[in-house]
Phi, psi and omega in degrees: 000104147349129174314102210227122175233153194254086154293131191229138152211194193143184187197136192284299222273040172252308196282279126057278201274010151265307176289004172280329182299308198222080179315303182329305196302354206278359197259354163241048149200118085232163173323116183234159202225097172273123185231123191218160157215164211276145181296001166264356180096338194309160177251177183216131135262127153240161212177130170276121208276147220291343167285334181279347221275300161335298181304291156358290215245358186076016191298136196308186211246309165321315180262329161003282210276016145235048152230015191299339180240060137288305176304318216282314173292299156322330170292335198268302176318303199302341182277000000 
């Protein structure tokens, strides 16, 4: 197996207070962050993004941004 680490992170009372609205979401959290590479040496991060997530689940539009640092942590990896 290619060099592959699974990061899961989160904060419960962010996640909490999307799933008291939206029960559903509890089954994509807390956060996971896939960083894998490629039979080419490339690295990769993958991850569901807090807009898909949203689409996914119906989440009001207010709480969105406390899964918000999923984009902010991929960006930060990626550099």
């Amino acid at each position: 197996m290619p060099p592959t680490k699974l990061l899961i992170f989160g904060n419960s009372k962010a996640g909490t207070s999307i799933m008291l609205p939206t029960p559903s979401i509890a089954i994509d959290l807390p956060l996971k962050m896939l960083v894998w590479e490629d039979g080419d040496g490339k690295t990769w991060i993958s991850y569901n993004s807090p807009a898909y997530l949203q689409e996914r689940h119906d989440v009001p539009e207010a709480l969105i941004s406390n899964i918000a640092t999923a984009q902010k942590a991929v960006a930060e990896a990626g550099q």
